[in-house]
PDB file of N, CA, C and O in Angstrom:
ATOM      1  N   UNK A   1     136.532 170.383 129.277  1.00  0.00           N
ATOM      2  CA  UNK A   1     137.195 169.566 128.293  1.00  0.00           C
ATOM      3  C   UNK A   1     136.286 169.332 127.095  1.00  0.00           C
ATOM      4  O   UNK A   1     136.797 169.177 125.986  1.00  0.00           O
ATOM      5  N   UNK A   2     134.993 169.298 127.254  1.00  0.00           N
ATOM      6  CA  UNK A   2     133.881 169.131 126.180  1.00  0.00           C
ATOM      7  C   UNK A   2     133.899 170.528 125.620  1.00  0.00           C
ATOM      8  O   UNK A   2     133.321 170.539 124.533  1.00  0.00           O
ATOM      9  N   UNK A   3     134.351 171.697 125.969  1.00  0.00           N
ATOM     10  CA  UNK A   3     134.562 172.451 125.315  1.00  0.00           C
ATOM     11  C   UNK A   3     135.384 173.004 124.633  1.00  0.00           C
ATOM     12  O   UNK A   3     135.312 174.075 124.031  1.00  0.00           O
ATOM     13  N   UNK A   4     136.130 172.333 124.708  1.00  0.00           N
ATOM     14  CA  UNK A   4     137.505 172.500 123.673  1.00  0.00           C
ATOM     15  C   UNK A   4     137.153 171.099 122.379  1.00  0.00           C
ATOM     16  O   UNK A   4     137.748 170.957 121.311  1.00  0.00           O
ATOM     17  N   UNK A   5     136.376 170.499 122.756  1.00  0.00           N
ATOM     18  CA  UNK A   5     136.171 169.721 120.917  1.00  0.00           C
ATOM     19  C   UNK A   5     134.894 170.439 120.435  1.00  0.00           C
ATOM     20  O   UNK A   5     134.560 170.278 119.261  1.00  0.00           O
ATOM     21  N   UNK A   6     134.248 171.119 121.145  1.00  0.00           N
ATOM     22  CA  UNK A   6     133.367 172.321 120.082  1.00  0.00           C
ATOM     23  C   UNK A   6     133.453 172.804 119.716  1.00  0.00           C
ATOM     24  O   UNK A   6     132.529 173.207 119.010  1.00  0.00           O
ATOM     25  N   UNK A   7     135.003 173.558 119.715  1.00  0.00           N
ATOM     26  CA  UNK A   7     135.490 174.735 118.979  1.00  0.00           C
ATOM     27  C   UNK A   7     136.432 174.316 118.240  1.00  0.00           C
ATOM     28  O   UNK A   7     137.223 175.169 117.836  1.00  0.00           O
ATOM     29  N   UNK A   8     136.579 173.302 117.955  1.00  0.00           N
ATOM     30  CA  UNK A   8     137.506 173.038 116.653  1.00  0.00           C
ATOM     31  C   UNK A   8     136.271 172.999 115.257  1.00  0.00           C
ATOM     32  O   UNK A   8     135.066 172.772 115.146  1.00  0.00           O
ATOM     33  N   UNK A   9     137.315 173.336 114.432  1.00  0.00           N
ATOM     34  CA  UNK A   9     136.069 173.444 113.165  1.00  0.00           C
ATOM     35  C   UNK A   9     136.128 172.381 112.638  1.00  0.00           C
ATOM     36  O   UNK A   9     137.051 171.568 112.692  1.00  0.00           O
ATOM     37  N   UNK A  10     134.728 172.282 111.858  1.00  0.00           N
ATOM     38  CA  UNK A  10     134.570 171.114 111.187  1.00  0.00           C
ATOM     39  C   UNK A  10     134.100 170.853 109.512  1.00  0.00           C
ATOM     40  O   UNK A  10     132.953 170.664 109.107  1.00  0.00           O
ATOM     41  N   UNK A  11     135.411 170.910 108.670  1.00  0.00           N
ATOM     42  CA  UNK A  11     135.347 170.567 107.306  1.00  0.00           C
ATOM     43  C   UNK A  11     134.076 169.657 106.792  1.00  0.00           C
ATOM     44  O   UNK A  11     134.022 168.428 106.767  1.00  0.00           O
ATOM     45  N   UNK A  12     133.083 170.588 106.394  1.00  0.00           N
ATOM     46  CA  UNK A  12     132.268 169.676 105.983  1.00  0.00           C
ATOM     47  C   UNK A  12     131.970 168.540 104.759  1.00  0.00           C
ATOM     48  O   UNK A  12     131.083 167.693 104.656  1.00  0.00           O
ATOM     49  N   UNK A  13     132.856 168.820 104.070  1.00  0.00           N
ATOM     50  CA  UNK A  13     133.002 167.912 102.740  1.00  0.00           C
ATOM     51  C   UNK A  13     133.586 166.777 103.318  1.00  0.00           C
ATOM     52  O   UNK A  13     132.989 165.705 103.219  1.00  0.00           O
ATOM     53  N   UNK A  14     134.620 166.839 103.884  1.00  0.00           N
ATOM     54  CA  UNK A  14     135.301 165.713 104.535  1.00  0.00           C
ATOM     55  C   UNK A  14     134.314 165.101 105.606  1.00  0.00           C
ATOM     56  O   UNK A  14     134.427 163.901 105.855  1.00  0.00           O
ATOM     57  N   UNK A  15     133.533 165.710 106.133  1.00  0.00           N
ATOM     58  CA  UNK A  15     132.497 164.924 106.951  1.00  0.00           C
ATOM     59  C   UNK A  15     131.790 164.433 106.444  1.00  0.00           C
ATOM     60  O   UNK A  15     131.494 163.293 106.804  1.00  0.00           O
ATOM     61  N   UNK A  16     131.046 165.132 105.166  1.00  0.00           N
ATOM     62  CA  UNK A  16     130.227 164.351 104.735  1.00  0.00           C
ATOM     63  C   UNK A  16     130.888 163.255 103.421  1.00  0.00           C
ATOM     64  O   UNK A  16     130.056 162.888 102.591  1.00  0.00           O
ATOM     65  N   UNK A  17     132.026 162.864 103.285  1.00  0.00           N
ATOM     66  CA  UNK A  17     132.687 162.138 102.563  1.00  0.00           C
ATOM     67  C   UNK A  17     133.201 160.904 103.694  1.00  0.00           C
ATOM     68  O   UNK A  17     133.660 159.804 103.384  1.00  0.00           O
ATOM     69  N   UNK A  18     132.980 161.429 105.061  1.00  0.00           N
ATOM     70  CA  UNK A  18     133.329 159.967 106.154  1.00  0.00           C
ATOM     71  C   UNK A  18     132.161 159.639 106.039  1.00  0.00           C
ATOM     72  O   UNK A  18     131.920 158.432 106.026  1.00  0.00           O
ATOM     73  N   UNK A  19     131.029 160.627 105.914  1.00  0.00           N
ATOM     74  CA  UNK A  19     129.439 159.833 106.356  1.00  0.00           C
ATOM     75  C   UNK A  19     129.144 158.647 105.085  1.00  0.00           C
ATOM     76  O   UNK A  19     128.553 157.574 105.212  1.00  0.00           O
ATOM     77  N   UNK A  20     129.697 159.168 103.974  1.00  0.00           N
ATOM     78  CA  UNK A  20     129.142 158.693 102.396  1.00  0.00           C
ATOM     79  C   UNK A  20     129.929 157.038 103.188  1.00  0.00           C
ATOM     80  O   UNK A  20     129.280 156.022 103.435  1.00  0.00           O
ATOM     81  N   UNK A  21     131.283 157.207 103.409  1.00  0.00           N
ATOM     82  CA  UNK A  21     132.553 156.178 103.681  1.00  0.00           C
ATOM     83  C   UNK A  21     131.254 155.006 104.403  1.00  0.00           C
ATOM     84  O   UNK A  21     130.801 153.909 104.073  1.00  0.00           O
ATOM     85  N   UNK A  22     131.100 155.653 105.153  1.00  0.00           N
ATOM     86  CA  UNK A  22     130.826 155.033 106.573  1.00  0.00           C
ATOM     87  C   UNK A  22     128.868 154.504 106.325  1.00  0.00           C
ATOM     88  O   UNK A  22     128.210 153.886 107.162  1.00  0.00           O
ATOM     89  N   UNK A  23     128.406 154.951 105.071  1.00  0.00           N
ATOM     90  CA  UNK A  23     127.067 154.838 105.187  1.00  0.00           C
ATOM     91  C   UNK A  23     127.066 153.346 104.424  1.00  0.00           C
ATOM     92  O   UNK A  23     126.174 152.500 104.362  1.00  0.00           O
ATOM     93  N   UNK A  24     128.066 153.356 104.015  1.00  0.00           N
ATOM     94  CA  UNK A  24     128.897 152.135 102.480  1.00  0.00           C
ATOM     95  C   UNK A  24     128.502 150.603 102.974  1.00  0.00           C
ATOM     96  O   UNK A  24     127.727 149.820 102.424  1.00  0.00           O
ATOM     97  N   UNK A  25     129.278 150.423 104.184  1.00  0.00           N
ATOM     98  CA  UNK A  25     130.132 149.772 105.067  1.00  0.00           C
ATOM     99  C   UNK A  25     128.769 149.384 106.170  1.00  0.00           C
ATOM    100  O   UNK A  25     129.232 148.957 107.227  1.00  0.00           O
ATOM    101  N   UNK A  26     127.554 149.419 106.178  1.00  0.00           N
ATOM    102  CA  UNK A  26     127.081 148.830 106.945  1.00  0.00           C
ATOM    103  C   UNK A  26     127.142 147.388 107.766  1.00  0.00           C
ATOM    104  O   UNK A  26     127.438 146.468 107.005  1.00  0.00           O
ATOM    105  N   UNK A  27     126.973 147.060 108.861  1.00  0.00           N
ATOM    106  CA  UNK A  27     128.040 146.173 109.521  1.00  0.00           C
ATOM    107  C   UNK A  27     126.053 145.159 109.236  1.00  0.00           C
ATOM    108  O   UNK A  27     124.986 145.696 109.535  1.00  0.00           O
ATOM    109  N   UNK A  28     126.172 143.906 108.702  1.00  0.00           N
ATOM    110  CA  UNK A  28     125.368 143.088 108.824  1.00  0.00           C
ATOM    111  C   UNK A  28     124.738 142.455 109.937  1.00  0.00           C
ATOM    112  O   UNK A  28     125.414 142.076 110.894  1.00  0.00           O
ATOM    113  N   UNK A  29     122.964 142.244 109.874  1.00  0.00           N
ATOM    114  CA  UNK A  29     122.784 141.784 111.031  1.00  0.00           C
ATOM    115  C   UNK A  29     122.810 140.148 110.771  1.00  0.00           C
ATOM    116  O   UNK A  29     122.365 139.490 109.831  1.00  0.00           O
ATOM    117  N   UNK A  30     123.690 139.651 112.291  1.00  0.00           N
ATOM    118  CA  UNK A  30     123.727 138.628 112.749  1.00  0.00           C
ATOM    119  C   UNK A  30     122.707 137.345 112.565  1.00  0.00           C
ATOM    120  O   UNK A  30     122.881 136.873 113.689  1.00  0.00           O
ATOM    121  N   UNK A  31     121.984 136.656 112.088  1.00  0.00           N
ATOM    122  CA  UNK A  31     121.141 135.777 112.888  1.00  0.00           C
ATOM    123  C   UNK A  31     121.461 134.844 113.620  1.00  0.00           C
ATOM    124  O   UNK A  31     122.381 134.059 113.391  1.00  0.00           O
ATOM    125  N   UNK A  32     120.789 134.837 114.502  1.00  0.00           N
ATOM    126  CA  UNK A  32     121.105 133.662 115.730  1.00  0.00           C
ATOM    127  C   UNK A  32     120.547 132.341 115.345  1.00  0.00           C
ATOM    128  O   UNK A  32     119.361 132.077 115.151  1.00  0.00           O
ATOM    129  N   UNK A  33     121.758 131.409 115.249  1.00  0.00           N
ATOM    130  CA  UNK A  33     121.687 130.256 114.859  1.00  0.00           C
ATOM    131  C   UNK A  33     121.271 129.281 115.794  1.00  0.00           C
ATOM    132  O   UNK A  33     121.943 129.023 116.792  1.00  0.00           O
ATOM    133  N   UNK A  34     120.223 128.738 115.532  1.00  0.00           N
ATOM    134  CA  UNK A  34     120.058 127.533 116.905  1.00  0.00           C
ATOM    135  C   UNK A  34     121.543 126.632 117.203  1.00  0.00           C
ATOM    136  O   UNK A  34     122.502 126.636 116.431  1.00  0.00           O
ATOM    137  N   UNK A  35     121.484 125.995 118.302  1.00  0.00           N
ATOM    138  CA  UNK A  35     121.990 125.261 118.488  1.00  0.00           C
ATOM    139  C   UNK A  35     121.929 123.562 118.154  1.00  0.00           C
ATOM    140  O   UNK A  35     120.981 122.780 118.076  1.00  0.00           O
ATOM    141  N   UNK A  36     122.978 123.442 118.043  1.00  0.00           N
ATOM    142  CA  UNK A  36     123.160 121.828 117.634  1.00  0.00           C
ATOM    143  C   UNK A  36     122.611 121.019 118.925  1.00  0.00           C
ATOM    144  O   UNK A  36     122.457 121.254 120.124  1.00  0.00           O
ATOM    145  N   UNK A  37     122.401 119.956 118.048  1.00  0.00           N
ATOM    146  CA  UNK A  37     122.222 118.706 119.230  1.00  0.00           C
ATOM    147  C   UNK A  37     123.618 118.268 119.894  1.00  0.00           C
ATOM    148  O   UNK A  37     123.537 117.402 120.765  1.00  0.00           O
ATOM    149  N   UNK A  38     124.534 118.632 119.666  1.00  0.00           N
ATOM    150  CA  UNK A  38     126.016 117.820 120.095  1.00  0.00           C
ATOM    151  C   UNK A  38     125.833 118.982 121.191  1.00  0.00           C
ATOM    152  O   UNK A  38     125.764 118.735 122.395  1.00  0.00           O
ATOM    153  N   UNK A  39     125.748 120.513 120.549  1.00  0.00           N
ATOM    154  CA  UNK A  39     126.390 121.834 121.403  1.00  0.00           C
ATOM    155  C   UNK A  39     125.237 121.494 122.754  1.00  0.00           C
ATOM    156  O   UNK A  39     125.753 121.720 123.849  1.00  0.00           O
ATOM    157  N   UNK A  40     124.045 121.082 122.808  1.00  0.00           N
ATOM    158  CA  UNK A  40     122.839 120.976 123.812  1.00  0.00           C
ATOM    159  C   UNK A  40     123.282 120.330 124.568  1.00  0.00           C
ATOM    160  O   UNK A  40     123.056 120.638 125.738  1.00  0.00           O
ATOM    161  N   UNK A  41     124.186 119.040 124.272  1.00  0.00           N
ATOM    162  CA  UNK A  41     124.356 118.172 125.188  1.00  0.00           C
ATOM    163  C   UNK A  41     125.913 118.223 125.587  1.00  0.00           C
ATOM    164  O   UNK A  41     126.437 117.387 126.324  1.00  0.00           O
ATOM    165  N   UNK A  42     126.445 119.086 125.126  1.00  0.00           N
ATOM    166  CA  UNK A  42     127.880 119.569 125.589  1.00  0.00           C
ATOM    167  C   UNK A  42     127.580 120.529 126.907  1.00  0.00           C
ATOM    168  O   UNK A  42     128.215 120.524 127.961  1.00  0.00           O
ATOM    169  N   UNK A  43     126.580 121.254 126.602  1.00  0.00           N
ATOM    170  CA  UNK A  43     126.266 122.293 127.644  1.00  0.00           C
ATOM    171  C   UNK A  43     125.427 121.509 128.835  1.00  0.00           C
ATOM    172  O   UNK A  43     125.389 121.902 130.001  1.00  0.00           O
ATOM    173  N   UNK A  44     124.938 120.644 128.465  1.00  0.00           N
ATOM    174  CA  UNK A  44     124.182 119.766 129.578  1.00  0.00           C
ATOM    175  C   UNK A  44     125.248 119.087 130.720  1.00  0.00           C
ATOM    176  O   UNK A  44     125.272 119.177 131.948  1.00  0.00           O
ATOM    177  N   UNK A  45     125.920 118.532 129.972  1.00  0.00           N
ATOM    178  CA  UNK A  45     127.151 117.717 130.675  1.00  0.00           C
ATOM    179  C   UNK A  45     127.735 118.566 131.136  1.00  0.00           C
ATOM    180  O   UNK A  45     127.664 118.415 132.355  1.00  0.00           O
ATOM    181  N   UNK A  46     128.546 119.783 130.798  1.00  0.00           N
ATOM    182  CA  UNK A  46     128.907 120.543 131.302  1.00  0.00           C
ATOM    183  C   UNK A  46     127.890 121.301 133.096  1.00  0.00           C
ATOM    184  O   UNK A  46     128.295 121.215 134.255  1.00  0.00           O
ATOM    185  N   UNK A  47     127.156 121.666 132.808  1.00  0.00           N
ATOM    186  CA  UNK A  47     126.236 122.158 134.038  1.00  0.00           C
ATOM    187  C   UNK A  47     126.225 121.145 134.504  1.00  0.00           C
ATOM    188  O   UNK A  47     126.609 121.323 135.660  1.00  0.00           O
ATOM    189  N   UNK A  48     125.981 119.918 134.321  1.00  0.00           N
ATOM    190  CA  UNK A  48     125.999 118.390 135.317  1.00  0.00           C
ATOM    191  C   UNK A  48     127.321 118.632 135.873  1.00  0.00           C
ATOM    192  O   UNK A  48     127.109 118.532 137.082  1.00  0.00           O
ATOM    193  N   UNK A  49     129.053 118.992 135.664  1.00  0.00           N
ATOM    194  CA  UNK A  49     130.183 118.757 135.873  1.00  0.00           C
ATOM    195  C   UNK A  49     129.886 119.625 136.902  1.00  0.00           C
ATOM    196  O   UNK A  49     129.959 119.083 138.005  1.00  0.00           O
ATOM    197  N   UNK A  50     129.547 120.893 136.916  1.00  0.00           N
ATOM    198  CA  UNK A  50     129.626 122.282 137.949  1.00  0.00           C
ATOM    199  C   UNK A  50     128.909 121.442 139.020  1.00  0.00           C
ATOM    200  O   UNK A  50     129.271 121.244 140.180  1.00  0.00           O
ATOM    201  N   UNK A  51     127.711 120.948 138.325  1.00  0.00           N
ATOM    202  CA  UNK A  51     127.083 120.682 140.160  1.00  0.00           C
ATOM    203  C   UNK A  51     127.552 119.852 140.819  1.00  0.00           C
ATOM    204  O   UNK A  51     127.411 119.839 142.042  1.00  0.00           O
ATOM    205  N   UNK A  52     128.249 118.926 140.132  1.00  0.00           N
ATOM    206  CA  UNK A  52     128.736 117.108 140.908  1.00  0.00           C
ATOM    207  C   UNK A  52     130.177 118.173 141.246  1.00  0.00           C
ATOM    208  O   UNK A  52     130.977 117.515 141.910  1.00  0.00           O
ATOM    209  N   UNK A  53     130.450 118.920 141.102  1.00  0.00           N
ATOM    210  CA  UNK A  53     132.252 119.722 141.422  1.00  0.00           C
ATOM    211  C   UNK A  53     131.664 120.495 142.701  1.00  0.00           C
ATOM    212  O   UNK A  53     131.993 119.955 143.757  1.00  0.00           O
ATOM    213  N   UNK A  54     131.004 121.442 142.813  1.00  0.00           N
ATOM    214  CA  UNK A  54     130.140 121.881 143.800  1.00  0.00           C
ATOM    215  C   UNK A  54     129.718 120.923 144.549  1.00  0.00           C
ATOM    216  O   UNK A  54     130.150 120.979 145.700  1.00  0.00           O
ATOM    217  N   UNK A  55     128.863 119.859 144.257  1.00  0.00           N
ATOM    218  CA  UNK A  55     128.828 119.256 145.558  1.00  0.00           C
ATOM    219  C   UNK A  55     129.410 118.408 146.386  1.00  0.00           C
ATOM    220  O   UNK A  55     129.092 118.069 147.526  1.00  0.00           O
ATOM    221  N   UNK A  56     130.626 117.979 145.453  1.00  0.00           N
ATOM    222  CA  UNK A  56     131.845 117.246 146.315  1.00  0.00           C
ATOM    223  C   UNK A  56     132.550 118.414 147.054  1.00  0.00           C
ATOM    224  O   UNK A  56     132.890 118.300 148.232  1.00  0.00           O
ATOM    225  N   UNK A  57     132.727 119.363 146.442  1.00  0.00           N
ATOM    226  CA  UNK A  57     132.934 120.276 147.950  1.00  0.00           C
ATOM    227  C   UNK A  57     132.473 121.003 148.455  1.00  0.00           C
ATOM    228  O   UNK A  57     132.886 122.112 148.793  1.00  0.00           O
ATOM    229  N   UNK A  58     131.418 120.467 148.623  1.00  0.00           N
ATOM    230  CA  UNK A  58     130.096 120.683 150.064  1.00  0.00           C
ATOM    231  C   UNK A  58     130.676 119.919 150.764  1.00  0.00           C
ATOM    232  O   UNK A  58     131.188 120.232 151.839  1.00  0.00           O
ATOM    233  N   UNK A  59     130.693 118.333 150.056  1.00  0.00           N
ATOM    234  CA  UNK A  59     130.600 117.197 150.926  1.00  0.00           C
ATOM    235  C   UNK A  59     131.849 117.001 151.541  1.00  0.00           C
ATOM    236  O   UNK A  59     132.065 116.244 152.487  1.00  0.00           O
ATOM    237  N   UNK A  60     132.675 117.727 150.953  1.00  0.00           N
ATOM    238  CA  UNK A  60     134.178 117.579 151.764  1.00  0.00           C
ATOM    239  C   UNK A  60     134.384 118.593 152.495  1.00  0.00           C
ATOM    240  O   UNK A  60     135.160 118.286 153.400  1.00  0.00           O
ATOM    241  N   UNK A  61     134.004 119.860 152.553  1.00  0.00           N
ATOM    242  CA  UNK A  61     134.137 120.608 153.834  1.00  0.00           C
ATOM    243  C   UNK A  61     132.797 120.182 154.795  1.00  0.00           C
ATOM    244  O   UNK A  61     132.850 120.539 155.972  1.00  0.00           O
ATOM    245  N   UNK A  62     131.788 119.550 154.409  1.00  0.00           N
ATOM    246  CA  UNK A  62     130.956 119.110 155.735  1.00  0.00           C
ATOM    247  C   UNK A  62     131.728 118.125 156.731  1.00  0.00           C
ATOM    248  O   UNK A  62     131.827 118.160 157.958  1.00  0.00           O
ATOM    249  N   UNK A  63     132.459 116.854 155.381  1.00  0.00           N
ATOM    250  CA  UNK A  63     132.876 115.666 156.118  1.00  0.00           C
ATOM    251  C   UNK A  63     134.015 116.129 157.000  1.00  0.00           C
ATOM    252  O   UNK A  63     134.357 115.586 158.051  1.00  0.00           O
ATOM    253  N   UNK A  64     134.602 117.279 156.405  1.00  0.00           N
ATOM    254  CA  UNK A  64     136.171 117.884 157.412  1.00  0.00           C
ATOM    255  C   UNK A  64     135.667 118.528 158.455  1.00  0.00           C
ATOM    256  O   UNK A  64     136.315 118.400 159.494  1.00  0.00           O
ATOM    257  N   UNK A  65     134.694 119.190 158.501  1.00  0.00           N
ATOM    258  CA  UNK A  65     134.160 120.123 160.013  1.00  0.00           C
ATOM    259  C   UNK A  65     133.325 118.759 160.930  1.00  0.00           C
ATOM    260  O   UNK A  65     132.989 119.017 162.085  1.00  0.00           O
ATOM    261  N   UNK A  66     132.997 117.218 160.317  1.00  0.00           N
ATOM    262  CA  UNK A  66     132.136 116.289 160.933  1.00  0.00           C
ATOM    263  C   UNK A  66     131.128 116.351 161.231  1.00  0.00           C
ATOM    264  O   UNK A  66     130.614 115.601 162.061  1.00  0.00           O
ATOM    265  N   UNK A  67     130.332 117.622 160.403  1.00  0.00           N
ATOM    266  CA  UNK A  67     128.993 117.371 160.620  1.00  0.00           C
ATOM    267  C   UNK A  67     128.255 116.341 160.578  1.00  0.00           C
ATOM    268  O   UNK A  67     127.176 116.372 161.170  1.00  0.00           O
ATOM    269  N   UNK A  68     128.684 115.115 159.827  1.00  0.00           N
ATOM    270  CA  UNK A  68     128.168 113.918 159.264  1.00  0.00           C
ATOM    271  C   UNK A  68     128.257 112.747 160.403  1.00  0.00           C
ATOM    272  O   UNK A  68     127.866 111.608 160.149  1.00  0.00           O
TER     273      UNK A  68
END
C-alpha cells in the first residue's frame, strides 16, 4: 500500500507553493502561564474532595464487611 503513494507523481511547483503556503503560517509557541492563586487552591480542594470521597468508601465497605 506504501507503494502505490510512491508512484504517483509529484507536481513540483505546486509543492513547493504548499511549502511557501505552509512555511507562512507558522503555528506560535505557547508559553506556559503560571497558575493563579484561586486556580492553586481550586486544585487543592479539589484533590482534598478525591481523598475524603475515597475514603468514605473505604470506610463504608470496611463498616459493611464489619471489620470494625
Amino acid at each position: 500500500m506504501a507503494d502505490d503513494q510512491n508512484k504517483r507523481p509529484v507536481n513540483a511547483k505546486l509543492q513547493a507553493e504548499i511549502d511557501a503556503q505552509l512555511n507562512q503560517h507558522r503555528v506560535p509557541k505557547i508559553e506556559k502561564k503560571s497558575r493563579t492563586r484561586i486556580e492553586k487552591m481550586i486544585l487543592v480542594m479539589s484533590w482534598l474532595m478525591v481523598i475524603l470521597m475515597v475514603g468514605s468508601v473505604v470506610y463504608a465497605a470496611v463498616s459493611a464487611l464489619g471489620w470494625m
